[in-house]
C-alpha positions in Angstrom: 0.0 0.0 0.0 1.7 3.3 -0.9 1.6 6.4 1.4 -0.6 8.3 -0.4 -3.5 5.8 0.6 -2.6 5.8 4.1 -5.2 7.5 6.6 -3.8 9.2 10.0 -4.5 6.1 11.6 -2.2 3.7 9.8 0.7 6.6 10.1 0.3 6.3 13.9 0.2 2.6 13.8 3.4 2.9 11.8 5.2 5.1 14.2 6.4 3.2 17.1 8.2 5.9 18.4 5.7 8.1 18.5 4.1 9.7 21.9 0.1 7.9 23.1 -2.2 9.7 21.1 -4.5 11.9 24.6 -7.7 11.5 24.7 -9.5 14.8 23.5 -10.5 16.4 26.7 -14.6 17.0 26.8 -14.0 21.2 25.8 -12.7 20.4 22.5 -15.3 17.9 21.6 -17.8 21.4 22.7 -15.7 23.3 19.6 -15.7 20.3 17.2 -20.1 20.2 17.6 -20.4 24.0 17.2 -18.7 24.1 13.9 -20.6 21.1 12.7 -23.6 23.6 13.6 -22.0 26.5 12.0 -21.3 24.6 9.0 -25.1 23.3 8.6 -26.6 26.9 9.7 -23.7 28.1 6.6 -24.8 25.8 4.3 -28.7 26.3 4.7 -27.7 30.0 3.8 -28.8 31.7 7.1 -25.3 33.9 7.2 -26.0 35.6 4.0 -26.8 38.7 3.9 -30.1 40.5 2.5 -29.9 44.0 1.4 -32.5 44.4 0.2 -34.5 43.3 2.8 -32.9 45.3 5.4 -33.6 48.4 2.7 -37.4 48.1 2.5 -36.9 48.2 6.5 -35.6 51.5 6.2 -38.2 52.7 4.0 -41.1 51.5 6.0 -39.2 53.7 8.9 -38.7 56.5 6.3 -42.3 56.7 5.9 -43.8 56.1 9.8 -41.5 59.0 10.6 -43.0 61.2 7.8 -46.4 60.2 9.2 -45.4 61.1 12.3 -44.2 64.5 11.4 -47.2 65.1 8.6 -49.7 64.4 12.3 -47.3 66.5 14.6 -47.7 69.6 12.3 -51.5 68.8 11.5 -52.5 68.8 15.2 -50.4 71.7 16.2 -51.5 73.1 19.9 -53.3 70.2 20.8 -52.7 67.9 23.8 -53.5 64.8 21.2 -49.8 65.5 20.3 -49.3 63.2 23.0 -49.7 60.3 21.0 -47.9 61.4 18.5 -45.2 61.6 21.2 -45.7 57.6 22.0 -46.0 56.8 18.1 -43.0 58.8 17.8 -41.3 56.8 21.0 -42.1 53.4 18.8 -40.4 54.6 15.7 -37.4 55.0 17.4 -37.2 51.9 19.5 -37.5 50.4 16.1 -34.8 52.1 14.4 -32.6 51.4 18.2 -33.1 47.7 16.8 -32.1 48.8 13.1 -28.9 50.4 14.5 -28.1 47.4 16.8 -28.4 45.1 13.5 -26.1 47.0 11.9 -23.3 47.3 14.9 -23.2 43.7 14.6 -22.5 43.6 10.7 -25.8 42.6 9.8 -26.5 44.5 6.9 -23.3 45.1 5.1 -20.5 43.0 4.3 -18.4 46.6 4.9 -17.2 47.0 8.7 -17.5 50.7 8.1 -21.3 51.1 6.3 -22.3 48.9 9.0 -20.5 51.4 11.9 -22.2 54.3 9.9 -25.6 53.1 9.8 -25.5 52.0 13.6 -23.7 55.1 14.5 -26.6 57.4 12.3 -29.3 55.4 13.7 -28.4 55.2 17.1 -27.6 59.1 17.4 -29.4 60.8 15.3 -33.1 59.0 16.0 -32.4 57.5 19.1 -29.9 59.6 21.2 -27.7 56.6 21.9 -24.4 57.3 21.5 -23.1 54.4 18.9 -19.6 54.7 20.5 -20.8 53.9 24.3 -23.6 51.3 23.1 -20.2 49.4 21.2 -18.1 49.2 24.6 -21.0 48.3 26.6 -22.7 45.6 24.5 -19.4 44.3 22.9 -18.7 43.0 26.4 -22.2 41.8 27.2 -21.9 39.3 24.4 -18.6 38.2 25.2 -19.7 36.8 29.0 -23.7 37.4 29.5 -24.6 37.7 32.8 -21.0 37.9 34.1 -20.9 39.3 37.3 -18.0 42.3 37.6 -18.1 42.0 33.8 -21.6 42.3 32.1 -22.1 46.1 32.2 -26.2 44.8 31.9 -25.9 43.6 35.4 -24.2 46.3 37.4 -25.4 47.5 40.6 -27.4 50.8 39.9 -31.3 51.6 40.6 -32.2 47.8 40.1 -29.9 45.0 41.7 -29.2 41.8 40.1 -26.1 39.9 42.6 -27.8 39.2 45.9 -24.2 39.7 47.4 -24.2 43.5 46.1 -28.3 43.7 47.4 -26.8 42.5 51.1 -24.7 45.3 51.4 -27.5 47.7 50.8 -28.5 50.3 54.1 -31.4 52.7 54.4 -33.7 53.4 52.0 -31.7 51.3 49.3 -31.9 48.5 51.2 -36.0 48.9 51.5 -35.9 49.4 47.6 -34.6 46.6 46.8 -36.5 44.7 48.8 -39.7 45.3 46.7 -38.0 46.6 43.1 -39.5 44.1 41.4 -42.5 46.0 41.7 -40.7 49.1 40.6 -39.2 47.5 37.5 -42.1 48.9 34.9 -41.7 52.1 36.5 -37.8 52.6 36.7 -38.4 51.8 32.7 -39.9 55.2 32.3 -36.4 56.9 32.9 -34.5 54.2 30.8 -34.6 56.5 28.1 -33.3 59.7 29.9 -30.2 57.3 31.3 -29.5 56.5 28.0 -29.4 59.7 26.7 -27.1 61.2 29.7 -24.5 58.1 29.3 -24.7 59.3 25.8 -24.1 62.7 26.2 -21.3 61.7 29.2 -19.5 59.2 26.7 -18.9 61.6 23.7 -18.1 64.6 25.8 -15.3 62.6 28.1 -12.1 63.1 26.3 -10.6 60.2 28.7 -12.8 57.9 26.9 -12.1 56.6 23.0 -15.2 57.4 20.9 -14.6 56.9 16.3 -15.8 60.0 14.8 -16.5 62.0 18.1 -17.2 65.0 16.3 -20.4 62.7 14.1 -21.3 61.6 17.7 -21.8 65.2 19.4 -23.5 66.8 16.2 -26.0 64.4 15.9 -26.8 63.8 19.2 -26.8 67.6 19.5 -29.5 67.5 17.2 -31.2 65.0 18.6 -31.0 66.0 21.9 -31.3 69.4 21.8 -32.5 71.3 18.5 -35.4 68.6 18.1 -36.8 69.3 21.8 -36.2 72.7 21.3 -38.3 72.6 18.2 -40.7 70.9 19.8 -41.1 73.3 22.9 -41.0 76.4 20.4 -43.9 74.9 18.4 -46.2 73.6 20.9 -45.9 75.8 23.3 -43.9 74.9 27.2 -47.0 73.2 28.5 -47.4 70.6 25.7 -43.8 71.2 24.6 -42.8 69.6 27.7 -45.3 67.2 28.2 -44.6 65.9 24.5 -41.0 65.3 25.8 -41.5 64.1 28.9 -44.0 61.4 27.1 -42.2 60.6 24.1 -38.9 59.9 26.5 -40.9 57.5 28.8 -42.6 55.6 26.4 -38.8 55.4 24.5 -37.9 53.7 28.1 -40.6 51.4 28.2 -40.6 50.3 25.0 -36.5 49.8 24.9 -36.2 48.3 27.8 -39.4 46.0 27.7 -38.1 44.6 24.9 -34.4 44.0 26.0 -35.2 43.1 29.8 -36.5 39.7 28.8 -33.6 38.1 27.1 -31.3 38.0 30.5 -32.9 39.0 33.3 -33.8 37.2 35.6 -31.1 34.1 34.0 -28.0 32.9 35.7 -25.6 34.6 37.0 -21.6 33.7 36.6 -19.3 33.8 39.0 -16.6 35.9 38.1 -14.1 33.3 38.2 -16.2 30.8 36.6 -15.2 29.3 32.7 -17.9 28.3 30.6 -17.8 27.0 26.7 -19.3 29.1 24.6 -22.2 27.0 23.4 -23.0 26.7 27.3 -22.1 30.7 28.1 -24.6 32.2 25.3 -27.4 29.6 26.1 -27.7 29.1 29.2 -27.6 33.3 30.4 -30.2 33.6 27.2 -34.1 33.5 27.4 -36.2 33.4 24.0 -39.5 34.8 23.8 -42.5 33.6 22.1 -45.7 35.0 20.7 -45.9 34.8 16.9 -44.8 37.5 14.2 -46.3 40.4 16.5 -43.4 39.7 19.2 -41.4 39.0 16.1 -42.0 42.1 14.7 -42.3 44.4 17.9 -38.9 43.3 19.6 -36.8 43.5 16.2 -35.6 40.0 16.3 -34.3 40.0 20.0 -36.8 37.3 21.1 -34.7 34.8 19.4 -32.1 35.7 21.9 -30.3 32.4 22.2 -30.0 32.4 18.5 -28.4 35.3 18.3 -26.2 35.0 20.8 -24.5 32.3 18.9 -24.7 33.9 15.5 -24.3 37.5 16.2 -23.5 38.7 12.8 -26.8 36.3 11.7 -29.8 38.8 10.0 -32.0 39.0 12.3 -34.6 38.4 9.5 -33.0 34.6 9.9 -32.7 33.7 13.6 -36.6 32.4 13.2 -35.3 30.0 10.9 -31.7 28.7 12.1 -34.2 28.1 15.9 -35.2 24.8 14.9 -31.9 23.3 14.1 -30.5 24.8 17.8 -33.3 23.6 19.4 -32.0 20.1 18.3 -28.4 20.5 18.7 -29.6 22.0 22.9 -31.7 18.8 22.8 -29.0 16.0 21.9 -26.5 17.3 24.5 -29.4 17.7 27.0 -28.4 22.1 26.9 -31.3 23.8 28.9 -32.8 25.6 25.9 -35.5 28.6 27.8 -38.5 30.1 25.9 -41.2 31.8 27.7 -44.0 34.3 27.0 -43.4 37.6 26.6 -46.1 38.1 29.9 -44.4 35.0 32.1 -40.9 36.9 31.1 -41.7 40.2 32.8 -43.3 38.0 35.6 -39.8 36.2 35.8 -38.0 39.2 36.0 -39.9 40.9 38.7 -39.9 37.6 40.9 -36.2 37.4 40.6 -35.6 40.7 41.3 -37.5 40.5 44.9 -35.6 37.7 45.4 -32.4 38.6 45.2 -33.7 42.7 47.1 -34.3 40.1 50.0 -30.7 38.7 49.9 -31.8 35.0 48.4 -28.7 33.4 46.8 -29.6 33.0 43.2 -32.4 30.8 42.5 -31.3 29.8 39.2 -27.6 28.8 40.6 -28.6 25.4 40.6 -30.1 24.3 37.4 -26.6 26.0 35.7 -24.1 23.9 38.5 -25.5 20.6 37.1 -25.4 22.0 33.4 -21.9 22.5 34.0 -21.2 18.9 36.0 -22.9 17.0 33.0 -20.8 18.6 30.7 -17.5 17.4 32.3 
């Protein structure tokens, strides 16, 4: 038999000198299964881009913010303006998700039409700084739900760790005792955080931010010549009010829609190492409902999906669910989907759990996830 027919086996056979081929240890066998998935959710075409689709997106925007506009300049002095503040609030949350698409190469093969479009987007319509959001969210995909290291999780209003809720005094401490009931509240000033980290991140000049100068004219605009229009035409009283309700409703409707996907999930141990099939699943909850949750949370209700194929469209993560749904199921990988009504009802629950100091209740269900994988 010549050597071009011989297979790696025989060569080892043939080489007594050779060192006891090791057993591959379990976290390599994790790598070898994900590619086999990448390569079927690759070959099915999932990764490919769509354009076009992504363009009539923008259109449909294009024209709900001319509507908007054509009814904000119809009504005039009218305190109906404040729905066109919430209809307004809507139109931005979905071009938040357009912009968060884009930051994660969704719509362009070019790195930099993709930065531009997020970065437009994000300031311009939302008043999200695209530079902040990068940072922030660059490091929530890497390790979801990582405590000291998941910016999504960090002590602030709301408390996630029930170590961090423990050392709580005073007033804090009674808050967090019962903030699961003030979650849909503190959602109204979501919006107005957003906008001052926005405002804090460009202005810094400690802090690296691509194309500073884009950042602070558009969120200039944003942020201050468009409520100043608004005051100027309506007068203070409505003026106000349409700000104040447009920038609650923005809050709400942002972070109702984000909230879901890891809140209320486990939490990792800072020192803890998990594979990354394992890290992105586990910390992820997918929501379900039908085309209107589809349509209303931009794709992020497939979650776990896109967790594991963050560059994926998100008109695609519907599609690629099935087969990671089976690949969870085979290696018995806790695969969560809940309601969009449970979710919230999850989230709140958690969150007066861990204000009374419980350790976390889903620290179990991850431990033996991790001890089956070994």
């Amino acid at each position: 038999m010549s050597s071009a027919t011989l297979d790696s086996t025989e060569l080892l056979e043939e080489a007594p000198a050779a060192k006891p081929v090791r057993k591959r240890p379990a976290r390599d066998r994790h790598v070898t299964d994900l590619i086999q998935l990448c390569e079927q959710v690759r070959d099915a075409g999932l990764m490919e881009r769509d354009i076009k689709w992504y363009v009539g997106r923008m259109v449909r925007q294009g024209l709900g913010y001319l509507a908007v506009l054509a009814l904000f300049l119809t009504l005039g002095q009218s305190w109906w303006q404040l729905v066109t503040a919430v209809l307004f609030a809507f139109l931005c949350t979905q071009t938040a998700f357009l912009s968060h698409d884009a930051a994660h190469r969704q719509v362009f093969a070019s790195a930099k039409k993709n930065a531009w479009l997020a970065r437009t987007a994000g300031n311009l319509f939302v008043g999200l700084s695209y530079g902040w959001w990068m940072n922030k969210h660059g490091k929530h995909h890497l390790n979801p739900n990582k405590i000291g290291v998941d910016g999504d999780i960090d002590p602030g209003a709301l408390v996630f760790d029930p170590e961090n809720a423990a050392k709580r005094t005073g007033f804090a401490k009674w808050f967090a005792r019962r903030q699961g009931a003030f979650f849909f509240p503190l959602l109204t000033l979501a919006a107005l955080d957003l906008h001052i980290s926005a405002v804090g991140r460009v202005l810094d000049r400690k802090q690296i931010v691509p194309e500073r100068k884009a950042e602070i004219a558009m969120l200039a605009v944003r942020l201050v010549i468009l409520p100043a229009f608004t005051v100027l035409y309506l007068g203070w009283a409505i003026g106000l009010a349409f700000i104040a309700v447009q920038v609650m409703a923005l809050g709400v409707y942002m972070g109702g829609s984000f909230a879901p996907n890891h809140k209320g999930m486990p939490l990792v141990p800072k020192d803890v190492k998990i594979d990354f099939m394992r890290r992105q699943t586990l910390m992820s909850r997918n929501i379900s409902g039908g085309w209107w949750v589809d349509a209303g949370m931009g794709g992020l209700n497939y979650q776990i999906e896109h967790h594991l194929f963050p560059t994926m469209s998100s008109k695609n993560l519907k599609a690629v669910q099935p087969m990671v749904r089976k690949y969870c199921a085979e290696r018995n990988i806790t695969y969560t989907e809940t309601t969009l009504g449970q979710s919230y009802m999850i989230v709140m629950r958690y969150l007066n759990r861990v204000g009374l100091g419980q350790r976390d209740p889903f620290e179990c269900p991850i431990t033996a996830q991790l001890r089956s994988a070994r």
